[in-house]
C-alpha positions as CSV (number, residue, x, y, z in Angstrom):
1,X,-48.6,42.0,55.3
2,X,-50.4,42.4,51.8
3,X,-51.4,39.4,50.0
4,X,-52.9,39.3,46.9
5,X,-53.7,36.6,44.3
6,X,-51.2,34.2,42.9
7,X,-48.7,34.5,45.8
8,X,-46.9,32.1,47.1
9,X,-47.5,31.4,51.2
10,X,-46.0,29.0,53.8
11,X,-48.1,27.6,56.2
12,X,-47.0,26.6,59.9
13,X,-48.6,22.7,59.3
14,X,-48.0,20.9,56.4
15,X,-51.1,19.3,54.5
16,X,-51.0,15.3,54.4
17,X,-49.9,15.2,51.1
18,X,-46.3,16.5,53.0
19,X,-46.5,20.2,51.4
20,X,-46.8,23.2,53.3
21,X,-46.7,25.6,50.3
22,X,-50.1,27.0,48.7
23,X,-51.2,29.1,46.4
24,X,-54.1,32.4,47.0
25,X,-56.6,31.6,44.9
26,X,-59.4,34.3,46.3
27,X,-58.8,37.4,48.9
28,X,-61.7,39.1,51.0
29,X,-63.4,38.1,54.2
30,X,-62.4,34.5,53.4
31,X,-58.9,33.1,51.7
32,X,-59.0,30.3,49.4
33,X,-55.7,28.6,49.1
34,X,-54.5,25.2,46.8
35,X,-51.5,23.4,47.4
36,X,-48.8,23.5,45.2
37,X,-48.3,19.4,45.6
38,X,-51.9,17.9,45.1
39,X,-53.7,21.0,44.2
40,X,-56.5,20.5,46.9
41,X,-58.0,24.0,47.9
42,X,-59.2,25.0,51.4
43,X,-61.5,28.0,52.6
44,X,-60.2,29.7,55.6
45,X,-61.2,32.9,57.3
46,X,-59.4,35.8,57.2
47,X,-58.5,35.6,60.8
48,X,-57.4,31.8,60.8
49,X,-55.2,32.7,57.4
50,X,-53.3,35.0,59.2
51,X,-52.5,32.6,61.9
52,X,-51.7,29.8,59.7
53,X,-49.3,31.7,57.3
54,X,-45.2,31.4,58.6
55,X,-44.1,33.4,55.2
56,X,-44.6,34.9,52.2
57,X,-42.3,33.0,49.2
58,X,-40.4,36.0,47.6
59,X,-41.1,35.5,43.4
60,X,-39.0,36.6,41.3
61,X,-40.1,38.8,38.2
């Protein structure tokens, strides 16, 4: 799957906040995502994105 910046992702474990939806920030070799709830970003590689993500959220428009 494609992901590009400003899509919507949800993640197998939910932050402690009790979201598990988060926003890409940066693509490459490393993914930055921030969660939608308390807007604290993470850096994870490429490889341990991929694992984390369950789905991508469908947008509309």
């Amino acid at each position: 799957m494609v992901y590009s910046l400003g899509d919507v992702v949800i993640t197998k474990k939910k932050h402690p906040c009790g979201c598990d939806r988060w926003v890409i920030v940066r693509v490459g070799a490393d993914y930055k995502i921030k969660c939608e709830k308390c807007g604290r970003i993470v850096m994870l590689s490429s490889s341990e994105f991929f694992k984390s993500v369950r789905q991508k959220v469908e947008q509309d428009g």
